[in-house]
C-alpha positions in Angstrom: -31.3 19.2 -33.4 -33.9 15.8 -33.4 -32.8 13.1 -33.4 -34.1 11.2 -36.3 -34.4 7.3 -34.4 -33.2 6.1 -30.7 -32.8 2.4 -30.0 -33.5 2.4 -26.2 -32.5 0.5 -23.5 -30.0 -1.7 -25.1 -26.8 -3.3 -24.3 -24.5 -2.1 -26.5 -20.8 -3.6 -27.1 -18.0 -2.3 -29.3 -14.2 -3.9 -29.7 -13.5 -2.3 -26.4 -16.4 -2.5 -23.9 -20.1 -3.5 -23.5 -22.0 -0.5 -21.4 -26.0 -0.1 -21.6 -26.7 2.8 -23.6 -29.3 4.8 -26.1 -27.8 5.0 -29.5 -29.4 8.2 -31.2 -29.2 8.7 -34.9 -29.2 11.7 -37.1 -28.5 12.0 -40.5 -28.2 8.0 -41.0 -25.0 8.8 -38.5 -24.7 8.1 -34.8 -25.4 11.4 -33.1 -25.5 10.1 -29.3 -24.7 8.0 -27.0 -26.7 8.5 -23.5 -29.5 7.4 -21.6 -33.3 8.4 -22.0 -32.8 9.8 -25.4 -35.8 11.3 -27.2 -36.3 10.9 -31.1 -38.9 11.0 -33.5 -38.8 7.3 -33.6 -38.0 4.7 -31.4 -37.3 1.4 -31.7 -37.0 -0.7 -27.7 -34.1 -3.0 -27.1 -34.6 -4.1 -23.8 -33.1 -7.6 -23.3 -31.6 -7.3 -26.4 -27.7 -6.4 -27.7 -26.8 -3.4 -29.9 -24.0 -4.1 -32.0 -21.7 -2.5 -35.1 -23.7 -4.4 -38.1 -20.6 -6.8 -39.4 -18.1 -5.8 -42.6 -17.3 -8.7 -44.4 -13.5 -8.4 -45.8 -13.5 -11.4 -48.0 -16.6 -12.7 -49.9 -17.5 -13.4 -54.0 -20.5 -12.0 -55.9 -21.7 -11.7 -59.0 -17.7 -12.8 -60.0 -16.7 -15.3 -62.8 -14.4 -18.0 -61.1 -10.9 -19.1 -62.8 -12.8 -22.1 -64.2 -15.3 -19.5 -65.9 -18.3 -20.2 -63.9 -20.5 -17.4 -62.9 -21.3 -17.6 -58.7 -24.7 -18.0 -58.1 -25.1 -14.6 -56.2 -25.8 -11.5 -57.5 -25.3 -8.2 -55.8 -29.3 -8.1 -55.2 -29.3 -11.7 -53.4 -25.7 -11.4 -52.2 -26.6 -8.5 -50.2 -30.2 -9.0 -49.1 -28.4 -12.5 -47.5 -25.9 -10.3 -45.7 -28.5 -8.4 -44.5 -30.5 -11.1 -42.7 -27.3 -12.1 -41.2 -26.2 -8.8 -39.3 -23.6 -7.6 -41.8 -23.9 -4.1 -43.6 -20.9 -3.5 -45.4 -19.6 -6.1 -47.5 -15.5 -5.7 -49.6 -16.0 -8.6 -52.4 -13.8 -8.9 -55.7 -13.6 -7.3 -59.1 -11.7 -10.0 -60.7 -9.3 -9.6 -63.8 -8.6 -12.7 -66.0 -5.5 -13.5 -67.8 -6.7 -10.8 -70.8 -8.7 -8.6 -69.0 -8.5 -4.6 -69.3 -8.4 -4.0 -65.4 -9.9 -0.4 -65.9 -12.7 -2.6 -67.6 -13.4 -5.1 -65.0 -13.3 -2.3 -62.3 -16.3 -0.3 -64.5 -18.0 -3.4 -64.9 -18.1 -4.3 -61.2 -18.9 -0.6 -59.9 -22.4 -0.7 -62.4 -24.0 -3.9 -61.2 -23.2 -3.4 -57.8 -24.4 0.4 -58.3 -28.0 -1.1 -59.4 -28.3 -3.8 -57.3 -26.5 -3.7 -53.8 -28.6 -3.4 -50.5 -25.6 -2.5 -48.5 -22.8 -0.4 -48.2 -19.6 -1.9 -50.2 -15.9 -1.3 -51.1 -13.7 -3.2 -53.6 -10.3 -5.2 -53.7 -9.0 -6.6 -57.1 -7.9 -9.7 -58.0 -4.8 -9.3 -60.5 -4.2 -12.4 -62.8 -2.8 -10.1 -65.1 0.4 -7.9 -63.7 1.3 -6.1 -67.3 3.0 -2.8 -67.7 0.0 -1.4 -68.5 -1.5 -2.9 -64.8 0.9 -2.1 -63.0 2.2 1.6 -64.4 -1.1 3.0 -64.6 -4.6 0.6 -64.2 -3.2 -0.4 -60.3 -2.2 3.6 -59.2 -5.4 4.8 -60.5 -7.4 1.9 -58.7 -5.5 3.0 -55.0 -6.3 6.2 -55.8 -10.1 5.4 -56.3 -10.3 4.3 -53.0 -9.5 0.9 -53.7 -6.7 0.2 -51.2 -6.3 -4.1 -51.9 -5.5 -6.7 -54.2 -5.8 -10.7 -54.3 -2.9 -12.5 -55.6 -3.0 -16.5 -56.3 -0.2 -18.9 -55.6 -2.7 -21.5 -57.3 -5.2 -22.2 -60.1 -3.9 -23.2 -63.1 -5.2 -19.8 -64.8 -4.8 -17.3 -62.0 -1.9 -17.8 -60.1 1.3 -15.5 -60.4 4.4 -16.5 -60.1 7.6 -15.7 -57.3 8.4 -12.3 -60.3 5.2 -11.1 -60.9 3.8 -11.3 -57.0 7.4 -9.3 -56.2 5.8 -6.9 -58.8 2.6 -6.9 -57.5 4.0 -6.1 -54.3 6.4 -3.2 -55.1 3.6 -1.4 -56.9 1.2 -1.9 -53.6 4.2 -1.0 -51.7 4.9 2.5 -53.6 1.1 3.5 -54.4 0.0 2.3 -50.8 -2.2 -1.2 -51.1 -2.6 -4.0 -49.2 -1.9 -7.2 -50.5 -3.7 -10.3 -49.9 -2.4 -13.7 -51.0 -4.7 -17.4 -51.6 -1.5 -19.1 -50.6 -1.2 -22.8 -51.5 1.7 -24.7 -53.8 0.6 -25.6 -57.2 3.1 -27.6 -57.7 2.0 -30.1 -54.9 -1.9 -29.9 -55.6 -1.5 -30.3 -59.3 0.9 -33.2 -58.9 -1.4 -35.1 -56.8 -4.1 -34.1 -58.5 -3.0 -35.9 -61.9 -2.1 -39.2 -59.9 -5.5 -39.1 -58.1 -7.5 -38.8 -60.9 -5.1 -40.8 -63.0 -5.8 -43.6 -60.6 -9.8 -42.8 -60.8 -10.2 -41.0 -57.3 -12.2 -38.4 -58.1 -14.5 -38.1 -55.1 -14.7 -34.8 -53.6 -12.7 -36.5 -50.9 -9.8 -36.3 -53.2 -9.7 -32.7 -53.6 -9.3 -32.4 -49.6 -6.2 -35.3 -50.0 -4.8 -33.0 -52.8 -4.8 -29.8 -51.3 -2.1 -30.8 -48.4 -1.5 -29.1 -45.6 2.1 -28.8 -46.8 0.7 -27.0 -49.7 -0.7 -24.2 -47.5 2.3 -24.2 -45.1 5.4 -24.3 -47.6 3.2 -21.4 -49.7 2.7 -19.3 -46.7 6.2 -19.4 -45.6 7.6 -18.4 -49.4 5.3 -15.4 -49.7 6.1 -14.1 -46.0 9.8 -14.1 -47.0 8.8 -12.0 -51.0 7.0 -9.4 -48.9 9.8 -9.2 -46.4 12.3 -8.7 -49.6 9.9 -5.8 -50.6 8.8 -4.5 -47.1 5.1 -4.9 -48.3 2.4 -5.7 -45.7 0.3 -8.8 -46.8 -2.7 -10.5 -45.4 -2.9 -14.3 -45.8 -6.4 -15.5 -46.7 -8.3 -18.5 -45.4 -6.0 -19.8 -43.2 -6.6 -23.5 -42.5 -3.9 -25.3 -40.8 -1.6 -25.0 -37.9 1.9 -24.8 -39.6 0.1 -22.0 -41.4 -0.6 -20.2 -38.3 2.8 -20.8 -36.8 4.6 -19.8 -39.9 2.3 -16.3 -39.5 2.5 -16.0 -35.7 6.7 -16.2 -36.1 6.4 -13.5 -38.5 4.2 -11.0 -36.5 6.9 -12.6 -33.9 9.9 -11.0 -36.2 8.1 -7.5 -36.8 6.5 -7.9 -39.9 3.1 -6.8 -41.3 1.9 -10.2 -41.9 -2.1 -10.9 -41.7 -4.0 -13.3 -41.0 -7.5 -14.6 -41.6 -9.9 -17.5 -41.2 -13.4 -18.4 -42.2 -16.5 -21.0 -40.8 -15.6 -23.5 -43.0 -12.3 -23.9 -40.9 -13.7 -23.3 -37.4 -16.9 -25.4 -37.9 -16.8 -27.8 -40.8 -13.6 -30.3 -40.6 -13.0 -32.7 -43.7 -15.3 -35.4 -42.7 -18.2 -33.2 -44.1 -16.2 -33.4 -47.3 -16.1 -37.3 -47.1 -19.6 -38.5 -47.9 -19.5 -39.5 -52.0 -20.9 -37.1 -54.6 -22.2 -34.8 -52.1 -19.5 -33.8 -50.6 -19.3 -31.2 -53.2 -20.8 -28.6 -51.0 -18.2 -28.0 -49.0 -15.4 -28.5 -51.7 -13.8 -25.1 -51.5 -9.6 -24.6 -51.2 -8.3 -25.3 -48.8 -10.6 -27.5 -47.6 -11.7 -27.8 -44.2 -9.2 -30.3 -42.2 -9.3 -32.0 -39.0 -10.4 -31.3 -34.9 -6.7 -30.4 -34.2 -6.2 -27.6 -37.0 -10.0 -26.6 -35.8 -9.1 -25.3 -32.3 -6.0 -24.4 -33.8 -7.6 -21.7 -35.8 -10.1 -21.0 -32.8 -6.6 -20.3 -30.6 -5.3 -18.1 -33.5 -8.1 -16.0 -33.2 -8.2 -15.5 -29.8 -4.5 -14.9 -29.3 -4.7 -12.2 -32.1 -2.4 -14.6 -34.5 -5.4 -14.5 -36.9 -6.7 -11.0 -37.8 -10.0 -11.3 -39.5 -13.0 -13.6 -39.4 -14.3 -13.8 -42.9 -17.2 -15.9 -45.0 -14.9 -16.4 -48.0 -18.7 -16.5 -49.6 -18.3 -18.3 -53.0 -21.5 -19.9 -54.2 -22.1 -22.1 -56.5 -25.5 -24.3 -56.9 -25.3 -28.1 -56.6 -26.4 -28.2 -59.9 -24.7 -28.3 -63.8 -24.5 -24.3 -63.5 -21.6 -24.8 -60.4 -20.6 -28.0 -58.7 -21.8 -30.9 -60.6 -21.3 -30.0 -65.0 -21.4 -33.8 -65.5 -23.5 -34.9 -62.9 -22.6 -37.6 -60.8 -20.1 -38.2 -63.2 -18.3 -34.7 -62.0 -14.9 -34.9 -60.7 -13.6 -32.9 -57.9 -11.0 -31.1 -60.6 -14.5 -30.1 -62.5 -16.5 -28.9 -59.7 -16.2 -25.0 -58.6 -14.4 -24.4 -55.8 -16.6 -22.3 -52.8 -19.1 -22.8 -50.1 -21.8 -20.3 -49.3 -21.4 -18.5 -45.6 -22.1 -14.6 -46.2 -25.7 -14.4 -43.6 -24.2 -17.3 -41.3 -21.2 -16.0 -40.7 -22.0 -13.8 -37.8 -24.7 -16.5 -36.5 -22.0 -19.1 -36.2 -19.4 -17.8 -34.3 -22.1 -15.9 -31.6 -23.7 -19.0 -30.9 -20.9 -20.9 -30.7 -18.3 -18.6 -29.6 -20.2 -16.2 -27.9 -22.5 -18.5 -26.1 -20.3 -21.2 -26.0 -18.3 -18.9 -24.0 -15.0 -19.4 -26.2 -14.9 -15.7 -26.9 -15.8 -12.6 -25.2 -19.0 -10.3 -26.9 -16.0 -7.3 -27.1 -13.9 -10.5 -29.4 -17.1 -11.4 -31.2 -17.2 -7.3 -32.7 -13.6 -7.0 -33.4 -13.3 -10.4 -35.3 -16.8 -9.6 -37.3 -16.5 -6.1 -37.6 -13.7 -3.5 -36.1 -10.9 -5.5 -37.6 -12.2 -5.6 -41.0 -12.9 -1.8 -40.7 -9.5 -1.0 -39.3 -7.4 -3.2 -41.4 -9.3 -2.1 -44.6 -9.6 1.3 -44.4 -13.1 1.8 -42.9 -12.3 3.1 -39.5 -14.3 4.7 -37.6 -16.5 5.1 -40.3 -17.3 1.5 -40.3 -17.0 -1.6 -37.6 -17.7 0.5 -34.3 -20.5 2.4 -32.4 -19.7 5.8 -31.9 -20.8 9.3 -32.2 -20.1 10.2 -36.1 -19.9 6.5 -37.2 -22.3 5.6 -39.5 -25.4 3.6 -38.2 -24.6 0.3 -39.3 -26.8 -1.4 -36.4 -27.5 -5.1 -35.7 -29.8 -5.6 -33.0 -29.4 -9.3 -31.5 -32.0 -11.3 -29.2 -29.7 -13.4 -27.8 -32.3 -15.9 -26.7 -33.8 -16.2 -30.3 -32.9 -19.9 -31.3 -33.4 -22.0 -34.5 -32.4 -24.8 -36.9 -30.5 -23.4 -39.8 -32.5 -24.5 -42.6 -32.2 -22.1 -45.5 -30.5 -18.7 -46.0 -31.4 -16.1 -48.5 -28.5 -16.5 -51.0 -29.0 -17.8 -54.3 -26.8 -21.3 -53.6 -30.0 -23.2 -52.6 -28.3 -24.8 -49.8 -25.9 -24.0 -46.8 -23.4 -26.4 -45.3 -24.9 -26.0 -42.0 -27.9 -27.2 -42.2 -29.2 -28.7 -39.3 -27.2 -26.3 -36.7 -29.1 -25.0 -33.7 -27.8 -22.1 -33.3 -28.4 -19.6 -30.3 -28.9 -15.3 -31.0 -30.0 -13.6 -34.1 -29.9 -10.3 -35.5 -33.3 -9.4 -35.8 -33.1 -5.7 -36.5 -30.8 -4.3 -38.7 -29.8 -0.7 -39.5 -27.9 0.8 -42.8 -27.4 4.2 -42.5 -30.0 4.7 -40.0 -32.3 3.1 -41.8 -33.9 -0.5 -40.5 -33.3 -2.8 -43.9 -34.0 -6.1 -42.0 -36.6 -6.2 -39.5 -37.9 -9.9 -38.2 -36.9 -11.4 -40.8 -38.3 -9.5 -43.3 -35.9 -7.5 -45.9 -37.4 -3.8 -47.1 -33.9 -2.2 -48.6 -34.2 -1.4 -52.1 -32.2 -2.4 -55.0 -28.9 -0.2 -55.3 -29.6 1.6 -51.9 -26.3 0.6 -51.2 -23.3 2.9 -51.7 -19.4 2.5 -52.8 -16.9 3.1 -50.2 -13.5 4.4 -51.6 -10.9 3.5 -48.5 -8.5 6.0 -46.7 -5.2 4.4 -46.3 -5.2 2.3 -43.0 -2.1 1.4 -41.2 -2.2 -2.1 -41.7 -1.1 -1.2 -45.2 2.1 1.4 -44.2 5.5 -0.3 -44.7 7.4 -1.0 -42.1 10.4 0.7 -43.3 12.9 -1.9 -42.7 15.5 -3.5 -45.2 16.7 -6.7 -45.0 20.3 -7.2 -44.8 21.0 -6.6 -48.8 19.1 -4.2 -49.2 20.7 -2.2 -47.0 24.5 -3.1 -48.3 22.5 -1.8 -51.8 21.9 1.8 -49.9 25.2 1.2 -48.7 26.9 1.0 -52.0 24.5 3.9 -53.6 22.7 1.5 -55.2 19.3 1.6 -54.2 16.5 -0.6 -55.5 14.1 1.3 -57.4 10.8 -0.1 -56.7 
């Protein structure tokens, strides 16, 4: 049979290897892989690199925050900004308040995204709300769906769980096959200092950085490794910030256990002095916050020693305005001001030009961190993340002697924490499905072209099978736990 489209002459890379190849496509799949391909169309890639357009694992759109403000991003603008950026396939978060029907939240998400996505997406769920009713029947008919991961919250006043519920949370993942990922920080310690700082009248943005301790992150990491270990459920630690963090996860993968790890730009490219500068450091308020040089190239080292899983935007945006960051004004604290900074298009950008062409990590790194990971870990693979024969043709064509000053990105925020950056590559083509939706800069996808992804099981999510010691003298006994 034709072949529909043949990018020719490229240098194509997956996880594994970089090899110069034609990539033919068929059917909006990957059909070939072979030199002097002929299709009906071609597009020449000459000097250029052929890569597995990015999945993002961990972003926000179109979602109300636990404060009850609306992110500025829509599933139209959240998308379309993806796009620019090199990334096709996006997993963002239906979220469920305190009294929120989940089956509800889950209908609600699947209908905007259904009208207005540009890419392909899947779902996790954030539970704020582990009921009977959640967890005996709204949870197993979710995993069924396809939708294979929840969010759980240490923190936020009206979203985190506490040590009971995550167990539950956990044991219903555990039986009905779901991965659970967990925003991991102590309330105890950030609300306490929270109160004295604004108490005291430090309410800078600066302050929400002091408040939000790396001990928080640390102590909360450690308790949540040791409730999935209780359980035997695999977990995945989101945004990870700080070096105790990364220790307290590398021991674990250390001790056998399906313990998860990811980090974000904000961590490998902002530190806390971007925070520091009055009333305006409110664009880069997000929790954690970024910290200092050392936990920088500590989360640089945990990616590229595979302690750290996933490189994610954690996209959360929010305008600079009274509809995000700044209700009052100046007059704003940092407990009023919503908590996220934009990154969804620059995500990829970032870490080529200054991983790849900084030659921190290898172009075979630079897919699995952006792409193959996510895929594999979420339950996309191979139908996601690589370039393969019967993959799907999510394409990103780089020129990797494109460079530019980041100025603007094509989000709804109205600004980007990065501002200023030269940075060195660009995807200038991009394929969904076969079909270019980016092409020098210039977006042609329509509205709701994108499709819903329900998830296979993946084996980041299988239990490991292994008790710990009580457990066992329970089976010993004949007295099982009943999950």
């Amino acid at each position: 049979m034709a072949l529909d489209l043949v990018i020719r002459g490229g240098t194509v890379a997956t996880a594994e290897k970089v090899f110069q190849a034609d990539v033919g496509i068929r059917d909006g799949r990957i059909a070939e892989l072979g030199h002097d391909l002929k299709g009906s169309a071609v597009i020449e890639a000459a000097g250029k690199l052929v890569l597995p357009g990015g999945v993002d694992g961990h972003c926000h759109i179109e979602q109300l925050s636990g404060m009850g403000v609306m992110a500025a991003d829509d599933f139209y603008s959240a998308t379309a900004s993806a796009a620019h950026g090199g990334t096709t396939t996006v997993i963002p978060f239906c979220a469920q308040h305190r009294n929120d029907d989940l089956k509800n939240v889950l209908a609600d998400y699947h209908a905007r995204a259904r009208a207005k996505a540009v890419i392909d997406y899947a779902f996790h769920l954030i539970i704020a709300n582990p009921d009977e009713k959640t967890l005996a029947r709204d949870l197993p008919e979710a995993i069924a769906g396809g939708v294979r991961s929840f969010k759980i919250f240490m923190t936020y006043e009206r979203m985190r769980l506490h040590d009971e519920q995550i167990l539950d949370v956990m044991a219903c993942a555990r039986k009905h096959g779901a991965l659970v990922m967990v925003h991991a920080e102590n309330h105890g310690m950030i609300s306490w200092l929270a109160g004295r700082m604004v108490g005291q009248g430090n309410t800078l943005p600066r302050y929400h950085a002091i408040c939000h301790t790396r001990g928080s992150e640390a102590e909360a990491i450690e308790r949540v490794i040791h409730l999935a270990e209780l359980v035997d459920c695999p977990i995945l630690i989101v945004h990870v910030s700080t070096i105790d963090g990364i220790e307290a996860i590398r021991r674990a993968k250390a001790r056998g256990l399906k313990v998860f790890g990811e980090t974000c730009p904000q961590y490998l490219f902002l530190t806390a002095r971007d925070i520091d500068v009055g009333i305006q450091g409110a664009a880069v308020c997000c929790s954690p916050p970024p910290r200092d040089e050392a936990a920088q190239a500590a989360c640089w080292r945990g990616l590229i020693d595979g302690t750290l899983d996933v490189y994610s935007s954690d996209h959360a945006p929010y305008r600079m305005d009274a509809s995000g960051k700044l209700p009052k004004g100046d007059k704003t604290t940092f407990k009023e001001m919503a908590n996220g900074v934009p990154g969804l298009e620059l995500r990829l950008p970032l870490l080529f030009s200054l991983g790849v062409q900084a030659k921190r990590i290898s172009l075979p790194q630079f897919v699995q961190f952006t792409a193959t990971s996510h895929a594999k870990t979420y339950g996309l693979y191979p139908r996601k993340g690589t370039i393969a024969v019967g993959a799907d043709a999510d394409i990103a064509i780089w020129d990797p002697e494109k460079k530019l000053a980041v100025e603007s990105t094509h989000d709804n925020t109205g600004y980007t924490p990065y501002k200023g950056r030269m940075l060195a590559g660009w995807p200038v083509t991009v394929l969904s499905r076969g079909e270019v939706i980016v092409d020098d800069g210039k977006l042609s996808a329509a509205r709701g072209r994108g499709r819903f992804l329900p998830r296979d099981p993946s084996e980041a999510l299988r239990p490991l099978g292994r008790e710990v010691p009580e457990i066992s003298q329970l089976r010993a006994w004949n007295t099982p736990l009943e999950l």
